[in-house]
Every structure is written in C-alpha cells, then in structure tokens.
C-alpha positions in Angstrom: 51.3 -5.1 194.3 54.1 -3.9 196.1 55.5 -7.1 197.3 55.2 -8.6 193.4 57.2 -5.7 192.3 60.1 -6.5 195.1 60.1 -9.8 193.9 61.1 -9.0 190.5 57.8 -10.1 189.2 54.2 -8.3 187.7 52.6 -6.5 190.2 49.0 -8.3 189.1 50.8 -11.8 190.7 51.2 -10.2 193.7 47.2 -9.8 193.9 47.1 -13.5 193.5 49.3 -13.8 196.2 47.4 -12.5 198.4 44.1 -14.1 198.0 45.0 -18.2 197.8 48.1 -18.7 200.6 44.8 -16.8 203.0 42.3 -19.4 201.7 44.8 -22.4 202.3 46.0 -21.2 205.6 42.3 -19.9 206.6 41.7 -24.2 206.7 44.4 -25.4 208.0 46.0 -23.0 210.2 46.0 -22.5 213.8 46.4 -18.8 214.2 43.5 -17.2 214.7 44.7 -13.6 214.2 48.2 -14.5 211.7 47.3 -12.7 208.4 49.3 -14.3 205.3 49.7 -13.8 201.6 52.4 -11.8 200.1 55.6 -11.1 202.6 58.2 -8.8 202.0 61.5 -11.2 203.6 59.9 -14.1 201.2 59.3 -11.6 198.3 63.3 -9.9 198.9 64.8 -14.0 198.9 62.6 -15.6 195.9 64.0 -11.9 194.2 67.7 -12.9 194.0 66.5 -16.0 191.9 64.7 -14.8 189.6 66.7 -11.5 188.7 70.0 -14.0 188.5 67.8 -16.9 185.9 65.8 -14.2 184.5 67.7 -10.7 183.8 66.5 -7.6 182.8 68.4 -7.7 180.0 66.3 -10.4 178.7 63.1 -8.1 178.5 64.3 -6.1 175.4 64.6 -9.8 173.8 60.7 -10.5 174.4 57.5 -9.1 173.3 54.5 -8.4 174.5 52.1 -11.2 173.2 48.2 -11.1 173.5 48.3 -15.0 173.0 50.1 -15.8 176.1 48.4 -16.0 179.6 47.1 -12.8 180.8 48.5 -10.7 177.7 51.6 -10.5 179.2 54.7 -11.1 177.7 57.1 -14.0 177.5 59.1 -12.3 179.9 57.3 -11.7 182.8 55.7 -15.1 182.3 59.0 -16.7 182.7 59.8 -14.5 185.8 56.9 -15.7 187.8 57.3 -19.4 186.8 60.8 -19.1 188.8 59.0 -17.1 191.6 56.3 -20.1 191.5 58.8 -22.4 191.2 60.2 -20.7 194.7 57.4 -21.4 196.4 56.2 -25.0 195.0 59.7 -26.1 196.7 59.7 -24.2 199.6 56.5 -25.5 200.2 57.2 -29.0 199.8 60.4 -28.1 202.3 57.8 -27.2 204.7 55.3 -30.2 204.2 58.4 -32.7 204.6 59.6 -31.0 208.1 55.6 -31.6 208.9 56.0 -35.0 208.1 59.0 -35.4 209.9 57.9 -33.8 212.8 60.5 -31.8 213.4 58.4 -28.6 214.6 59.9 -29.1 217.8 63.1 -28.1 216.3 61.7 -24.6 216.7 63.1 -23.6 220.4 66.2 -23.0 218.7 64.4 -19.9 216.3 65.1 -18.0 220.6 63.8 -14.3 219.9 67.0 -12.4 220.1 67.9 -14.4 216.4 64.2 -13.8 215.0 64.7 -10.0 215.9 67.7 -9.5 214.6 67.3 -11.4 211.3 63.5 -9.8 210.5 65.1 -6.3 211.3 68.3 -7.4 209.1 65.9 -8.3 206.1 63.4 -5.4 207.0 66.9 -2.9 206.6 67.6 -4.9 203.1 63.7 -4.4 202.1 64.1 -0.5 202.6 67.3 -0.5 200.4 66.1 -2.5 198.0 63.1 0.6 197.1 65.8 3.2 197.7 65.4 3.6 193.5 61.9 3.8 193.4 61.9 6.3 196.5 64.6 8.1 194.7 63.5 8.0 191.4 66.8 6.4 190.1 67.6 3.7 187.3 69.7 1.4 188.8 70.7 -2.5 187.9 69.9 -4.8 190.4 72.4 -5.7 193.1 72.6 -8.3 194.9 75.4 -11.1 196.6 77.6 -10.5 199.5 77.6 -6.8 200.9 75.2 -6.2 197.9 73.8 -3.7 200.6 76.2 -1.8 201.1 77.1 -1.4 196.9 73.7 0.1 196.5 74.4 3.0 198.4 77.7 3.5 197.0 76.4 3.8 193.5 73.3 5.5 195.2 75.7 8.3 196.1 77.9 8.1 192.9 74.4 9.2 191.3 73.3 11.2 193.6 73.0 13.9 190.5 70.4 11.6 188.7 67.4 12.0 191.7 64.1 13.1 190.6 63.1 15.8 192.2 59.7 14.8 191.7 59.4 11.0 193.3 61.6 12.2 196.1 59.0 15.0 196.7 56.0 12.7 196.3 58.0 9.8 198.5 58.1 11.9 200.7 55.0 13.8 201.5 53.4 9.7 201.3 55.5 8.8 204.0 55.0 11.5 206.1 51.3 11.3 205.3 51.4 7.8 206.4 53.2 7.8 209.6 51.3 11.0 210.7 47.7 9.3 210.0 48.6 5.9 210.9 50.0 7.4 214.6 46.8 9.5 215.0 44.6 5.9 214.0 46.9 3.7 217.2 46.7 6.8 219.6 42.5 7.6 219.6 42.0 3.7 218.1 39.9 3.3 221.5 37.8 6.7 221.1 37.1 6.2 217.0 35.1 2.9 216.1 36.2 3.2 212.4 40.3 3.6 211.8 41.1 5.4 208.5 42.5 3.2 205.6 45.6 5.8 204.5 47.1 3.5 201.9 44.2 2.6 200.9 43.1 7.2 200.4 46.9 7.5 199.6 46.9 4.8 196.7 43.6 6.6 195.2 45.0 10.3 195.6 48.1 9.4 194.1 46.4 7.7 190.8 44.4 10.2 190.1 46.8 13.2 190.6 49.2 10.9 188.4 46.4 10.5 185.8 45.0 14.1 185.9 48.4 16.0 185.5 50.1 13.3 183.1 53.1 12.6 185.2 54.1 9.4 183.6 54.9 11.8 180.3 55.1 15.0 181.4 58.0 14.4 184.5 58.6 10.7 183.5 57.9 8.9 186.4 57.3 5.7 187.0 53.5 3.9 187.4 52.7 0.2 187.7 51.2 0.1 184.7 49.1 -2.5 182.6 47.4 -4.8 185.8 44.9 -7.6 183.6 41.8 -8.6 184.6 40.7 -12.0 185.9 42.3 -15.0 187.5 44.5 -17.3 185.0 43.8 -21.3 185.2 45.8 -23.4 187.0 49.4 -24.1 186.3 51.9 -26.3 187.3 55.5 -24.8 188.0 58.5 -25.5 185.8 60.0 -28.6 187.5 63.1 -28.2 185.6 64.4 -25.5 187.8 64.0 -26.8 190.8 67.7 -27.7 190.7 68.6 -23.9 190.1 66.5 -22.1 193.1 67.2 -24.6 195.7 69.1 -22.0 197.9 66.1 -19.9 198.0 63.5 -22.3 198.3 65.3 -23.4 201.5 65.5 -19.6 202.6 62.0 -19.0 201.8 60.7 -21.9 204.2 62.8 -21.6 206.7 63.0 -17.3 207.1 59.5 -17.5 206.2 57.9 -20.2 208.7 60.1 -18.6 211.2 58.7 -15.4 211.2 55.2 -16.4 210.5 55.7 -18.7 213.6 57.1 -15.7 215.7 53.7 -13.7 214.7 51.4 -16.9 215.7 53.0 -17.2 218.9 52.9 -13.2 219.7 48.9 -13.7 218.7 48.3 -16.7 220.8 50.2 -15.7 223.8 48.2 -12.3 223.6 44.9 -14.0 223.3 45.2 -16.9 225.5 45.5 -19.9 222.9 48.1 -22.4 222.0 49.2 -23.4 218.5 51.1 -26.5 217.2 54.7 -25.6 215.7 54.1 -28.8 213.6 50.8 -28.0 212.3 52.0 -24.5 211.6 54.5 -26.1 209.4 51.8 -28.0 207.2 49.8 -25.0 207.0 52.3 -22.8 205.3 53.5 -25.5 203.4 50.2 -26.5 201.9 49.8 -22.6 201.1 53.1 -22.8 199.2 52.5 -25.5 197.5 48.7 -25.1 196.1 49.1 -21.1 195.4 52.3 -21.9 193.0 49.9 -23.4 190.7 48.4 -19.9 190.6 51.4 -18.1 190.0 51.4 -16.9 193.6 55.0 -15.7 194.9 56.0 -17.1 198.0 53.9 -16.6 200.9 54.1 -15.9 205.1 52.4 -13.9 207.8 53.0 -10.2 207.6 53.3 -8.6 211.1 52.1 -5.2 209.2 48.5 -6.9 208.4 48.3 -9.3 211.2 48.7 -5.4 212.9 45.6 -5.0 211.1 43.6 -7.9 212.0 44.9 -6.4 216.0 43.4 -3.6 215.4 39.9 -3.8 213.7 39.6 -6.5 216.8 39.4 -9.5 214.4 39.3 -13.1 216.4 39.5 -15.6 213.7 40.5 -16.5 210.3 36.9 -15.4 209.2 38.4 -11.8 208.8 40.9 -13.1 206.4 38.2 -14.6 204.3 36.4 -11.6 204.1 39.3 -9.7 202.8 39.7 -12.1 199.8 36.3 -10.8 198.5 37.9 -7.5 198.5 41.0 -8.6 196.9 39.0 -10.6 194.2 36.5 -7.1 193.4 40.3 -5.4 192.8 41.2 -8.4 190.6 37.9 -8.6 188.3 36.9 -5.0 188.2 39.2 -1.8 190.2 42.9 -3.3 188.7 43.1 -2.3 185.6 42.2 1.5 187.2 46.0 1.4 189.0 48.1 1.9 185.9 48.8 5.4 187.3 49.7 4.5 190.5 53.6 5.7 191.0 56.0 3.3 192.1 57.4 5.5 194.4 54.2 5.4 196.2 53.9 1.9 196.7 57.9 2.1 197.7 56.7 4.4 200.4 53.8 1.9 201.6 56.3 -0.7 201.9 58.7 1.3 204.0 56.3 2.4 206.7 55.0 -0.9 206.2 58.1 -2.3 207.7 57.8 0.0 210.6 57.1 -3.0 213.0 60.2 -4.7 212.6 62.5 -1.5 212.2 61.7 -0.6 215.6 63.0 -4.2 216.7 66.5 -1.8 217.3 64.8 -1.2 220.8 65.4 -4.7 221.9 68.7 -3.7 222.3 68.4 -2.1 225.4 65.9 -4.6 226.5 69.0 -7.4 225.9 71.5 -5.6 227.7 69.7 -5.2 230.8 68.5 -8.8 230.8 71.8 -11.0 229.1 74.4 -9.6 227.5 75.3 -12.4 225.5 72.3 -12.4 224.3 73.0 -8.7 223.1 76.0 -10.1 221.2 73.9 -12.3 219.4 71.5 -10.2 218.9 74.0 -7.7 216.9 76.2 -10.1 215.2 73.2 -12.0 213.4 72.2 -8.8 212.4 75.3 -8.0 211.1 75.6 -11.1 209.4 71.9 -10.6 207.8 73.0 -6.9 206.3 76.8 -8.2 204.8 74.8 -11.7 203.7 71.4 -12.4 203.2 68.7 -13.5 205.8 68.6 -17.0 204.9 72.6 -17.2 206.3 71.9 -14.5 209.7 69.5 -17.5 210.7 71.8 -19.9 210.2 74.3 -18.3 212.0 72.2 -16.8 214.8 71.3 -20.6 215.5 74.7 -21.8 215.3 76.0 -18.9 217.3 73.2 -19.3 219.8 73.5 -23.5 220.5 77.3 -23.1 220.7 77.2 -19.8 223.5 74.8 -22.2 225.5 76.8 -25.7 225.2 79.6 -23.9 226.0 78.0 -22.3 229.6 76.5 -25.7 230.7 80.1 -27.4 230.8 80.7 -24.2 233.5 77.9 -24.7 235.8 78.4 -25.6 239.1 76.2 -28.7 240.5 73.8 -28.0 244.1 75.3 -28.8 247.2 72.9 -31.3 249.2 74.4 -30.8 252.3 73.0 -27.1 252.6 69.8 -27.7 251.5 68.9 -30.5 254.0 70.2 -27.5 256.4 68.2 -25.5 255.0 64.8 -27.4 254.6 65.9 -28.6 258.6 66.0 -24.6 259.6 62.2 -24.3 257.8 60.8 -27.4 259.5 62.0 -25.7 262.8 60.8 -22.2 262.4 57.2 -23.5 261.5 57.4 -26.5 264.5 53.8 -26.4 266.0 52.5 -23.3 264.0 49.4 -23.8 261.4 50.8 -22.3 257.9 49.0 -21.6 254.9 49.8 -24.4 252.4 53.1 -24.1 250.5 54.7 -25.4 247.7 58.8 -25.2 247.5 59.7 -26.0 243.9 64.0 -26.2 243.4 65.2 -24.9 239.8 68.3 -27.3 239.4 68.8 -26.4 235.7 69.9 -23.3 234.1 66.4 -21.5 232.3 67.2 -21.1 228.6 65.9 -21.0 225.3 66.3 -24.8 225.4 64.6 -26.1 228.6 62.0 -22.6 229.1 59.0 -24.2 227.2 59.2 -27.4 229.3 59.7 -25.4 232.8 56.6 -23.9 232.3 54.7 -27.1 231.0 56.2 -29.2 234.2 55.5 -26.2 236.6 51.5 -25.7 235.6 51.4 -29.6 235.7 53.1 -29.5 239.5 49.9 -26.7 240.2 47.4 -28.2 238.5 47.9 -31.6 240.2 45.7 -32.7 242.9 46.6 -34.7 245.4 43.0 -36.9 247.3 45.4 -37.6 250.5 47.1 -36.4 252.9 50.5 -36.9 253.5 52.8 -36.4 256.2 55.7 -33.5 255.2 58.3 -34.4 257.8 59.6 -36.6 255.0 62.8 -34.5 253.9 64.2 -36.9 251.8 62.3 -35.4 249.1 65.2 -32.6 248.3 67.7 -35.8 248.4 66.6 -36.3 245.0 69.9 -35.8 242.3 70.0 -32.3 242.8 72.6 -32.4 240.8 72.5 -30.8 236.9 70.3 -32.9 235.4 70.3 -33.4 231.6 67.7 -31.4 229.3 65.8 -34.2 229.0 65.0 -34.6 232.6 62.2 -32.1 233.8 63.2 -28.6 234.8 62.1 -28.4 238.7 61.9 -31.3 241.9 59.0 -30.8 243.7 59.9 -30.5 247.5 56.0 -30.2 248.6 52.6 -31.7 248.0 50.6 -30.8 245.3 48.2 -27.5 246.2 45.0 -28.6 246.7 42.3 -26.4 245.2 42.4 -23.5 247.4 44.5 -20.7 247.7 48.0 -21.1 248.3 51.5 -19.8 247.8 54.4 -21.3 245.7 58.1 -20.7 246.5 60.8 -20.7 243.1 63.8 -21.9 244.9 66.6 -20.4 242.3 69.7 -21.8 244.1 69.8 -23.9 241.2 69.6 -21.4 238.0 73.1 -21.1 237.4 72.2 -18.8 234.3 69.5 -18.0 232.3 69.5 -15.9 229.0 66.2 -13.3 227.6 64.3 -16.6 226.5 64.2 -18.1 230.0 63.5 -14.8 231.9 60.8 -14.4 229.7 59.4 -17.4 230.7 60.2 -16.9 234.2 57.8 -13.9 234.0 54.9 -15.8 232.1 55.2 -18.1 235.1 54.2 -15.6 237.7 51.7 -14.1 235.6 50.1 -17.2 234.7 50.5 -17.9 238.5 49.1 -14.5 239.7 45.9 -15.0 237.5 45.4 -18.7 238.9 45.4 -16.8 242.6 48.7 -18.3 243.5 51.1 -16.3 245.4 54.9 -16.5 244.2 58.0 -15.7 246.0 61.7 -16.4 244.4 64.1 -17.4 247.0 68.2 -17.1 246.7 67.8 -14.7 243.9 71.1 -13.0 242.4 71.2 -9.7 241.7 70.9 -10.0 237.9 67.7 -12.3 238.2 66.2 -9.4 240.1 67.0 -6.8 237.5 66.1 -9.0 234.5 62.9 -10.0 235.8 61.9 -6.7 237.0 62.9 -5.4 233.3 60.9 -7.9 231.1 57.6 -8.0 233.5 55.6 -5.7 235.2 55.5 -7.4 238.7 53.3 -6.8 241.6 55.2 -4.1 243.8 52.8 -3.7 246.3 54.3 -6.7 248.3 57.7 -8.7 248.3 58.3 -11.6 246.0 62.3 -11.8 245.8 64.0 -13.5 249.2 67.1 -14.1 250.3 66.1 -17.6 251.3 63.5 -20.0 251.6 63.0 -19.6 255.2 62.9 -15.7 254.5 60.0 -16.5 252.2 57.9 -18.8 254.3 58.6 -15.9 257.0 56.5 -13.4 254.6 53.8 -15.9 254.0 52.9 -16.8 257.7 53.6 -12.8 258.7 51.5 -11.4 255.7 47.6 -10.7 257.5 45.9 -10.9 254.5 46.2 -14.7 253.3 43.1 -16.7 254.3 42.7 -18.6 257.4 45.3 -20.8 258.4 44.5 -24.6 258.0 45.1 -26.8 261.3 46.8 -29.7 259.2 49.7 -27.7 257.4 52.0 -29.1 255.0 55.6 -27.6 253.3 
C-alpha cells in the first residue's frame, strides 16, 4: 500500500504488486531467501513519470466511474497504465541483457557505489513522505536538486503542520523502532517475533474509525481499496517512447540492488547464484506483473530482513505470504479506508532503516581505501542533487576511471629477487622434512575487477589434485612473466604442487598486490575464511602496512597465531617451528 502511494498510484495496485513479481520470481529465481514485490527505489523512479504524464491537476478533470475497472476513476486508471507501462519496459530491458548475457557486466555494480546510491535513494524516499509525516499539502517536486526544494518550501510552511499527523507520525515510529529492536535483541530467546506494522496498521484504523479523524481533524486515510483481482491487461504501448528514462532506471537501480540482496543471502548461507539468471528472473516478473497493473518490482532488503529472521530457507516462504496477501485483497482491504497516511509514511521510513544505516560504511571505507571513500560520498552526492538512476552511472564511471587510471602506475615484479628469494627457501629447508606447502604469488593488483576470478582460480589451485609426485627443486616455476599481467590472465602463478588431500599450509605471496581497493580486501578475507574452514592454514608474506590494517578491519582473523610475514622464508619458518601441525612427511615438497 505504501509503496503504490509513493509511486503516484492507488494504494490497491500496490497489493497486486506484491503478490505476482513473488510468484514469477518464486519459479525462476535463484535466491532462496530475496523477498520481491513492491520496492521503494523502483516505486520513487517509476513516480517521476507518472506525476510528469499524469498530473494532479488532471484529477479534478475526471470522475469517479463505476463502469471502469475496479470502480476507479479515469484518473487513477491512467496513472497505473504509465506505472505498468514502467515496468513492462523495464522488464523487457532486463530480459534483453539476459539474452545478451551481459550479467557479467555486474563486477562493475563494486559495493561502495551500491551503498551509496541505495542510501542516496533511501534519503530521497524519506523526503518524499516528509508531507504525509507532516501533514502538509504540498505539489510534487521533483528534477535536479528537487530534494533539496522540498525542504525549502517545507520550512516556508512550516506554519501549515498538523499537529495531529506529526503527533501520530510520531508515536508510530517510535513504537516501531522500539518493538522492532526488542524483536532483533531476544529474536533467539522468543520463537514467535511480534508483527508491529502489522498491530500498528490495525490500532491506527480503528482509532481513525472510532474517533472520526478523517472529519473531525481532517487527516488523511487511504481510502476506498476494491475488492478482487482485475483481468489481465496489456500496458499502453504508446508510451513507451515517453518513460524510457525511467524504465532504464527502474532495471538497472532495481536489478542492482536486488542483486546486492541475493549475493548478501547466498554468501550468508553458502550458495551461489547466476548474475544472468538473476537478470531473467526480475525481468520475467516485470514483464508478466504489468499485465496486472503491478508497479515496478525488486527485492526489498526490509522483507528479505524478514524472511532472515522467521529462519525462511527457500522461496516456499514467499509463496505462503501471497495467500496472505490474496485474503487482504478478497476480504480485509476494503476494512483499511481509515488507515492514515501518515502511518504508512512512518512504516516506510523505519522500513528504510537497513539502508540508512549504510552511513557506517564510511568509517569502514576509510580505514580500508580511501578512494574508495571518495566514491563512496560523491555518488552519494550525486544521487541526493540527481536522481538514483544518474549516482549509478556516475559511481560506475567514477569507479572504472579511478582504477584504469592506478594500473598505468603500478610497478612490474622484479625476477631477479624472487629467484633470490625462492634460492634462500630451498636452502633453509635443505635436508629437513616440511609439512606440505603451497606458495601462490599475487602479481596483479586485487580489485573490484579481477576479486571474483582470484578467488575462483585460488579454490581451483586447492581443490586440484595432483596423482604424482614431482620433484620441487625445479625453480623455474617463479620464471613465469611475473610481470603485470592483463585482467584477463588469471590472478595468481602457482610456485608449488597442488595440496594433496591432507592438511597443509598455503602461503599468499603479496609482493605483487600493488593496490587493492574494499572489493578486493573483501575478497582477500573470504579467501582465508573459506581456507580456514577447508583446514588450510594461511600466511601472507611481504605484506604492507595498509594490507594489514584493511584486512584486519573487514575480517575477524584468527589472532591466536601469526598469519602476516615479512617474507616467505619468514612464513615457511612459522610453519616448520609451529608443534602443533601433523607429522612431517619424509618426501617434502615447496
């Protein structure tokens, strides 16, 4: 309901909304734990159309007509067939990049330009219900530092609050802040976590409908929600031409954070998802629900919360929330025409609380790269002055450019000091029986770029088995171009044999890793977790200074023992010193 009203639509379409993009993406989805429907950066974007092709000044030329579809009038029916128009495109924008396969284009959506844009949007959501909160009439604003013009003529009418709303806005989101704290702090001591918008939507209705406030203090209510689910429609094709802009917004902000959510879900429960697949799912959702007068649909990180949190594991959850959805749609709707609007502002604020708090990152970004903490603010920046659809853009533009430009100042390996080096190793371990080792050289920076493929070519250089034996006084191995090799080329030369199936120890030779930015740390850390579950020790030789501290910032590392070293020979030192490795094998290899 909310979400339809911040799209500029009937609140009843945003029940549709949320019951067909779940069905759609239920079959053809990958995320077990994403949660879509109705999304507030979608709803915010598809808004701009449809208030600039469909005024409010138009409403006073339209009547309500009990012919039309659903009972409503003329004008809200032409409203949603822009918002459905919206989505059919951005849908078929999706489906195309599917086609295409150009998921892979993804790596460039790095985090620090998700963050920033979703918290950029999530600021713009919050102003955008500053009238309902606030009880104020005000036109709708939008274009270039359309932000900032709302609070100006917020504070110009500062005199016209209502007392009332701002009470009742109030005491909701205090109400739902306070209860929904209390439900994450004891959610492991209380099997069943209370539903407070859910109490909050019922309380507020009826104290609306018992004390008459709609005509006693003139607030606003939702009103008039029909009954029933409409037959199918196709969306007006002939303004396509005129929503283009948005449609391209709407796939692109809303895949990307939809894609943000399945990857946080998958990396928490141990799956893997397909960015292309992703793409066909949301597209196909898009595209299906228009003909239902659906708005635009994504994940919402505020219910795939939910689905966290009642310890949902597939899509089967989903499902059973559209039977809910369709009892409020056949038989409970019609009972929230009381319901304030104010109320449902508040549920979207608090709702948004997930990405407001994103404004931590920043300390998290200027510990680990500090150019990352530029990009971080400045597509923020760019999202609050423009829109979201352009602080992607230029997040993405800002981000490839920064990177291109600190590969043409990296400085190649020098071959002569690792033969030295490797040399000095073979000698200290002459005649001694080591535990098994692997040395792995990073000769490329790590960076949103190359991070995926580093940890693909790393697990396969573990998970490889090797049936013979080799001899390891070979050293040619590090003559290998240890030069910068292109992005193309893998990420890491193996100097060792492949670890054979028992335990042994892997050294990160970071000599190479010129620089590295939040993505690449990230995945830096995912690396020695994965390898600390697999019972592989890790060490990290020639390690700056600022590796250290990034690392030791993003991941909670073992600190019981060592694992950064001044040099490989420092490293190999710790292993054949440290008493509690296994028993030493008679036929060694580095």
């Amino acid at each position: 309901l909310a979400f339809a009203i911040l799209s500029s639509v009937h609140p009843v379409f945003g029940l549709y909304g949320s019951l067909f993009p779940v069905i759609i993406y239920a079959i053809f989805g990958m995320g077990r734990h994403v949660a879509t429907g109705t999304f507030a950066l979608t709803s915010l974007i598809s808004a701009n159309a449809v208030e600039r092709l469909v005024p409010s000044s138009n409403k006073n030329l339209t009547t309500q007509s009990n012919t039309s579809m659903l009972g409503l009038s003329d004008f809200e029916m032409q409203r949603i067939g822009i918002a459905a128009a919206i989505s059919f495109l951005g849908g078929v924008i999706q489906v195309a990049i599917f086609v295409l396969q150009l998921g892979s284009a993804t790596f460039l959506l790095t985090e620090p330009v998700i963050s920033a844009m979703t918290t950029g949007a999530a600021t713009h959501v919050v102003t955008s219900q500053v009238k309902y909160l606030l009880g104020i009439k005000m036109p709708y604003i939008s274009g270039p530092l359309g932000f900032f013009y709302i609070y100006a003529y917020v504070f110009e009418n500062i005199k016209s609050v209502q007392l009332e709303a701002l009470l009742i806005s109030l005491l909701s989101i205090v109400m739902l802040v306070l209860v929904k704290e209390m439900n994450e702090k004891f959610k492991r001591k209380i099997k069943v976590v209370l539903p407070v918008d859910l109490v909050l939507i019922i309380a507020a209705s009826l104290a609306c409908y018992c004390t008459n406030m709609e005509n006693t203090y003139g607030l606003e209510v939702v009103g008039h929600i029909p009954k029933g689910i409409p037959p199918p429609k196709a969306p007006s094709m002939n303004v396509l031409s005129a929503v283009i802009t948005e449609a391209f917004g709407v796939a692109l902000v809303g895949y990307a954070a939809s894609l943000a959510l399945a990857q946080g879900s998958a990396k928490k429960f141990k799956y893997s998802i397909d960015d292309n697949q992703e793409f066909l799912a949301h597209g196909l959702s898009n595209v299906i629900s228009s003909f239902f007068f659906c708005i635009p649909s994504a994940a919402a990180m505020g219910r795939t919360a939910g689905l966290y949190s009642t310890g949902a594991r597939t899509q089967v959850a989903c499902l059973i929330s559209c039977i809910f959805i369709l009892t409020v749609i056949y038989a409970i709707g019609p009972l929230l025409y009381w319901l304030p609007m104010c109320v449902l502002a508040s549920i979207i604020v608090v709702g948004l609380k997930g990405m407001l708090i994103q404004f931590r990152d920043l300390k998290k970004y200027w510990n680990v790269d500090k150019i990352n903490w530029g990009i971080w603010v400045s597509t923020y920046v760019f999202t609050i002055c423009f829109a979201a659809n352009v602080g992607l853009l230029f997040g993405v533009l800002c981000t490839i450019a920064i990177v291109i430009g600190r590969f043409q100042r990296t400085k190649t390996l020098s071959m002569k000091n690792l033969k030295e080096m490797e040399c000095k190793v073979k000698t200290e371990v002459d005649g001694e029986s080591l535990q098994l080792v692997k040395i792995i050289s990073m000769n490329n920076p790590l960076v949103f770029l190359n991070a995926k493929n580093f940890h693909t070519d790393l697990m396969n250089i573990i998970q490889k088995e090797n049936g013979s034996n080799q001899s390891t006084d070979n050293i040619n191995k590090y003559e290998k171009n240890t030069l910068l090799n292109s992005l193309s080329n893998d990420n890491c030369n193996e100097v060792s044999q492949a670890c054979p199936n028992e335990k042994c120890s892997l050294i990160l030779d970071c000599s190479g890793l010129t620089f590295f930015d939040y993505s690449g740390i990230s995945m830096l850390v995912e690396v020695y977790m994965d390898c600390k579950s697999r019972g592989v020790d890790v060490s990290l030789a020639h390690c700056t200074a600022s590796l250290i501290k990034a690392m030791k910032y993003c991941g909670n590392l073992d600190s019981e023992k060592p694992i950064f070293f001044d040099s490989v020979s420092a490293a190999i030192s710790n292993i054949h010193s440290n008493k509690n490795l296994s028993k030493l094998n008679d036929q060694s290899e580095v």
